[in-house]
C-alpha positions as CSV (number, residue, x, y, z in Angstrom):
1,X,14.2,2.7,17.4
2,X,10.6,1.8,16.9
3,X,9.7,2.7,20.7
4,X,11.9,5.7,20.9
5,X,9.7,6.9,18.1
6,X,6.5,6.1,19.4
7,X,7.5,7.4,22.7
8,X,7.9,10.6,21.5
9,X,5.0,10.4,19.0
10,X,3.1,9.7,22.0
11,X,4.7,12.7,24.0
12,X,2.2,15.5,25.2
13,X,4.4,17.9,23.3
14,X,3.5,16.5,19.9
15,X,0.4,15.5,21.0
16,X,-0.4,19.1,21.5
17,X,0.5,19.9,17.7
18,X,-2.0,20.8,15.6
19,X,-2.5,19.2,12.0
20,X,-1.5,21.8,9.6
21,X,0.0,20.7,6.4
22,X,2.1,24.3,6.7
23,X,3.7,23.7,10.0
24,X,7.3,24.0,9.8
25,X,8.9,21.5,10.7
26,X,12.4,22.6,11.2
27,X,11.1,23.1,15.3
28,X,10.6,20.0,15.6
29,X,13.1,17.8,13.7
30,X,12.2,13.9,14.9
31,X,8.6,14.7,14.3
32,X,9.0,13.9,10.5
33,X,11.3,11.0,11.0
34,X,9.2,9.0,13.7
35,X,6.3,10.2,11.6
36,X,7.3,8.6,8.4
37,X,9.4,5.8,9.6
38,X,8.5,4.5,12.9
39,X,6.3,1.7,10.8
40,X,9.9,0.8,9.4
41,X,11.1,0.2,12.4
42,X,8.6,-1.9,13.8
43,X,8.1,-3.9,10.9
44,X,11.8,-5.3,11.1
45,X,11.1,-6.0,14.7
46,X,8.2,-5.2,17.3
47,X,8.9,-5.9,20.5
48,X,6.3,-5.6,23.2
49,X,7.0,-2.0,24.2
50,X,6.8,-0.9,20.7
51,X,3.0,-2.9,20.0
52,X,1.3,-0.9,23.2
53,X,2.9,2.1,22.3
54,X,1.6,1.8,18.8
55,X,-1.7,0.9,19.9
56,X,-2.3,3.8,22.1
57,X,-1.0,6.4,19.5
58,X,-4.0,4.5,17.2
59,X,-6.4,5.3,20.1
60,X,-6.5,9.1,18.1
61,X,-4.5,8.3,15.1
62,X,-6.8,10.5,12.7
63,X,-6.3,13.8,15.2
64,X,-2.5,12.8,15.4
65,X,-0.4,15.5,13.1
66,X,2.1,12.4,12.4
67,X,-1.1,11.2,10.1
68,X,-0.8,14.7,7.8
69,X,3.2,14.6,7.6
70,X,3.0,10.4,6.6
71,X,0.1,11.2,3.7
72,X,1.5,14.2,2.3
73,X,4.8,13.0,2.3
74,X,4.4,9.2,1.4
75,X,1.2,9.1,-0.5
76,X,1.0,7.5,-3.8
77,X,0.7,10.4,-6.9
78,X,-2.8,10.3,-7.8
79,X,-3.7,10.8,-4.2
80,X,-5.1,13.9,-2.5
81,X,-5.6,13.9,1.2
82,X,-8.7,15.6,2.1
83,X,-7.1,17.2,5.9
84,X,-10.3,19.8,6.3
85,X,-13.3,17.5,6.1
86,X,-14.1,13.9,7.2
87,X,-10.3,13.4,7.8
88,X,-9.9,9.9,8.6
89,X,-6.7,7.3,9.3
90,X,-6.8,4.9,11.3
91,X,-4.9,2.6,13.2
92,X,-5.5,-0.2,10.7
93,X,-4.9,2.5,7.4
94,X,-1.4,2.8,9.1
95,X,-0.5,-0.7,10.1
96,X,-1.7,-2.0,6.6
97,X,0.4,1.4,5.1
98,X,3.6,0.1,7.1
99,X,2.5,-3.9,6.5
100,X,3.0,-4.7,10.5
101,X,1.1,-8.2,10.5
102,X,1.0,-8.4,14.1
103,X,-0.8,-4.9,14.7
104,X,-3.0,-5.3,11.6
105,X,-3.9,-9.3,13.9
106,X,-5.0,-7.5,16.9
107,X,-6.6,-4.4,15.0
108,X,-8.8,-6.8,13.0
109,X,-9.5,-8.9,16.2
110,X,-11.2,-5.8,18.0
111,X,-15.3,-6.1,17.9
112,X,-16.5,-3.4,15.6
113,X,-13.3,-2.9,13.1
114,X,-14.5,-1.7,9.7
115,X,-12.3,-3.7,7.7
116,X,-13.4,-2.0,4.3
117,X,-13.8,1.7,6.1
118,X,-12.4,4.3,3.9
119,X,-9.8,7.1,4.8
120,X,-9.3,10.6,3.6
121,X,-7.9,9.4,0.4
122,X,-10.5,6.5,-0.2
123,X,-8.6,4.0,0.5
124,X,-9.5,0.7,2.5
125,X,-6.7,-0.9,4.3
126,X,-6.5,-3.7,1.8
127,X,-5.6,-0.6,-0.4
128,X,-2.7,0.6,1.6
129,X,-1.1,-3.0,1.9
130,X,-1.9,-3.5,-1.9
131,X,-0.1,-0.6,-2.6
132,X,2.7,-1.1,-1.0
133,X,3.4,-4.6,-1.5
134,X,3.0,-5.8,1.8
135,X,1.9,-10.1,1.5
136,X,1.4,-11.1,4.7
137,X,-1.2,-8.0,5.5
138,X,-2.6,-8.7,2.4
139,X,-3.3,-12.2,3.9
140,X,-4.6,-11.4,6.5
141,X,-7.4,-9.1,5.2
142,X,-8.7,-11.6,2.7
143,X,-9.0,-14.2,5.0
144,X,-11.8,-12.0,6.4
145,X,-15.4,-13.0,5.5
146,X,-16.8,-9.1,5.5
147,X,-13.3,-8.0,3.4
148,X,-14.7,-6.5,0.2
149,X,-11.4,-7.1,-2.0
150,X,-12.6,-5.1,-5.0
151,X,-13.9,-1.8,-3.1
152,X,-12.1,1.2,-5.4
153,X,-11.2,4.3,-4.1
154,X,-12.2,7.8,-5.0
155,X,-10.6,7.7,-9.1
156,X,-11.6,3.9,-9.6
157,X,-8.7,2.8,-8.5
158,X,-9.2,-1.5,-6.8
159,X,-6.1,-3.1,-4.6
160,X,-5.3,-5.5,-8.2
161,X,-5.0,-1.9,-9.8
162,X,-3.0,-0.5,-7.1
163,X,-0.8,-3.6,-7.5
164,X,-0.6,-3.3,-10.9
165,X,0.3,-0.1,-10.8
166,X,3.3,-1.2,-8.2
167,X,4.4,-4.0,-10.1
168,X,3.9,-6.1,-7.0
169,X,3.1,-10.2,-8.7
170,X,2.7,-11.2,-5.4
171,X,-0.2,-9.6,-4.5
172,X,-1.9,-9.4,-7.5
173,X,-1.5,-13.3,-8.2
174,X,-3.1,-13.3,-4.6
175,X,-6.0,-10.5,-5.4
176,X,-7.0,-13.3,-9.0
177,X,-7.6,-15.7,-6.5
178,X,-10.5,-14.5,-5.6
179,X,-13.9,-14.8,-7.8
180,X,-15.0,-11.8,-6.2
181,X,-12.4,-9.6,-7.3
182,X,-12.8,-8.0,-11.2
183,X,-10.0,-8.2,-13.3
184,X,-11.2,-6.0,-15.5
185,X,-11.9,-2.7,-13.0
186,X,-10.7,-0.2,-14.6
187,X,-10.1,3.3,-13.2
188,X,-11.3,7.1,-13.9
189,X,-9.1,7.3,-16.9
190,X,-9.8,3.7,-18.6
191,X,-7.0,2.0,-17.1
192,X,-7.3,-1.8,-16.6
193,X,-4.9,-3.8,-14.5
194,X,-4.1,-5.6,-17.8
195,X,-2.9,-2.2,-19.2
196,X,-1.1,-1.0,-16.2
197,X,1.1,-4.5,-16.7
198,X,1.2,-3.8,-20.5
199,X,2.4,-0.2,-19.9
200,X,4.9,-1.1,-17.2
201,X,6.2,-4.2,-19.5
202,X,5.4,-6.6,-16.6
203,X,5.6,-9.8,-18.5
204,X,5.0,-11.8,-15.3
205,X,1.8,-9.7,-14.5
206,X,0.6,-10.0,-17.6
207,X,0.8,-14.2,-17.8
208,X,-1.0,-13.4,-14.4
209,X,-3.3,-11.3,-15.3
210,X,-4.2,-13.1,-18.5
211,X,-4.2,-16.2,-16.7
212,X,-8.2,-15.6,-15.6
213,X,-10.6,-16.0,-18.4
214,X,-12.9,-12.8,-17.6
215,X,-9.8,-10.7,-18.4
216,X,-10.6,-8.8,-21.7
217,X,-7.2,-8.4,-23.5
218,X,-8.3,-5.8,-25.8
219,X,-9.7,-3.4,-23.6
220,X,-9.0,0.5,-24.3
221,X,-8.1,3.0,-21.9
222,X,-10.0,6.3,-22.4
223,X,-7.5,7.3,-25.4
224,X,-8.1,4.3,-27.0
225,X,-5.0,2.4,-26.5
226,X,-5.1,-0.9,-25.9
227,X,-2.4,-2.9,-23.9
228,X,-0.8,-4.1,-27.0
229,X,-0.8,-0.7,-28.1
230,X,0.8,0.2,-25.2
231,X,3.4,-2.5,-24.8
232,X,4.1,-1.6,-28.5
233,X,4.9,1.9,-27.6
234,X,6.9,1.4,-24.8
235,X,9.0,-1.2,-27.1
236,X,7.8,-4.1,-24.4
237,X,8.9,-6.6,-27.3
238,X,7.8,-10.0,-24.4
239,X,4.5,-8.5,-24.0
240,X,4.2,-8.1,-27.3
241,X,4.5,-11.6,-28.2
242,X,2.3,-12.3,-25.1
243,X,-0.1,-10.7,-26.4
244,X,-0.1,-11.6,-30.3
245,X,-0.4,-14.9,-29.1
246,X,-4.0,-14.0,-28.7
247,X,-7.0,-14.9,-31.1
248,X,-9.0,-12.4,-29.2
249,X,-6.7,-9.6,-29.7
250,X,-7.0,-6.9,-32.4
251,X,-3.4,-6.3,-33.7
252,X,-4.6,-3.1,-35.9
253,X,-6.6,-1.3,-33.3
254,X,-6.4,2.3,-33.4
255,X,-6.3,4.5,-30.8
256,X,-8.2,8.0,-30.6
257,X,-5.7,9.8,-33.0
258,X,-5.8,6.5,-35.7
259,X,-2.3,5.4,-34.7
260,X,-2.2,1.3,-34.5
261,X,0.6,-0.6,-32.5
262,X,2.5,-1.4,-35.4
């Protein structure tokens, strides 16, 4: 299923398609499917066929209207595509998007790859496969020496946000691995990793999380709520207890509008 898509990906036809985020789409009804799941395919099983076929249709990924119907339609909320100036997505964005270890192997492999390269969203790679909750890309791009695993996108938002955000442990356990990465990043709006987990009543991401000693448990979003306020609002009794466990944590903190946890 993976190389029928590609192929016709890969067809002149589409390849004549402009990007326009208003095309209809009812003239062409495979475009969306091998657009938005092609990756699906070839993640369960790439044969041979399917790798060079994906690997030429990366050759002019970021000109490829498959690129506008896949971020439009599968990008996380916060995101906003930029499709009229410096529009990039490459090859690796995608294979890191659809965590395809053994294209995201030969992408890195190629002389001049800009691991930490940002598309039209801000993201890095590492950002996609964070996001998604894709391990074994994840891997891959930290075993890099010139991987920056705390690079943010446009709202502040770091791969152990993203997967904070996602609820994926996995990845974030393997993000607090690494001294290089800050625990504490928070994004546009105040929002720490800690509090995502808080918020989400993650107890798992939170043992995580608190696990590192530069995590500060108190920290406020930008309405002043701190994670126990949150867990506390959202009636995430287990973080809760998590959390009250701490010395360093203020039980009668207040956010903006004077209302504690309790």
């Amino acid at each position: 299923m993976s190389e029928t898509c590609l192929s016709y990906l890969s067809s002149h036809h589409v390849k004549a398609l402009s990007m326009s985020p208003s095309r209809d789409l009812r003239r062409t009804p495979f475009l969306e499917y091998s657009s938005l799941y092609w990756g699906m395919h070839a993640k369960r099983d790439l044969s041979h066929i399917a790798k060079q076929l994906a690997l030429e249709l990366f050759d002019d990924y970021s000109n490829h209207i498959s690129t506008e119907i896949l971020l439009s339609k599968e990008k996380p909320e916060s995101f906003d595509p930029d499709f009229d100036e410096h529009f990039l997505f490459s090859g690796l964005h995608c294979a890191s998007f659809f965590g395809i270890v053994e294209l995201v192997t030969s992408l890195v492999e190629v002389g001049g790859c800009d691991i930490n390269q940002t598309d039209c969203t801000g993201s890095t790679p590492l950002m996609w496969a964070a996001t998604n909750g894709h391990k074994g890309v994840v891997k891959i791009l930290l075993e890099r020496d010139d991987v920056n695993p705390n690079k943010a996108n446009w709202y502040g938002e770091t791969p152990l946000w993203a997967a904070a955000f996602n609820e994926h442990e996995g990845v974030a356990r393997m993000l607090l691995k690494r001294h290089d990465v800050n625990p504490d990043e928070a994004n546009e709006d105040g929002e720490t990793p800690l509090w995502l987990a808080a918020f989400r009543g993650h107890e798992g991401l939170v043992k995580a999380l608190l696990g590192r000693g530069d995590v500060n448990p108190d920290s406020p979003n930008n309405d002043g709520e701190t994670p126990l306020w949150c867990a506390a609002s959202g009636g995430h009794e287990g973080v809760v207890k998590i959390l009250l466990r701490r010395d360093d944590v203020n039980p009668h903190s207040p956010n903006n509008d004077g209302e504690t946890p309790l």
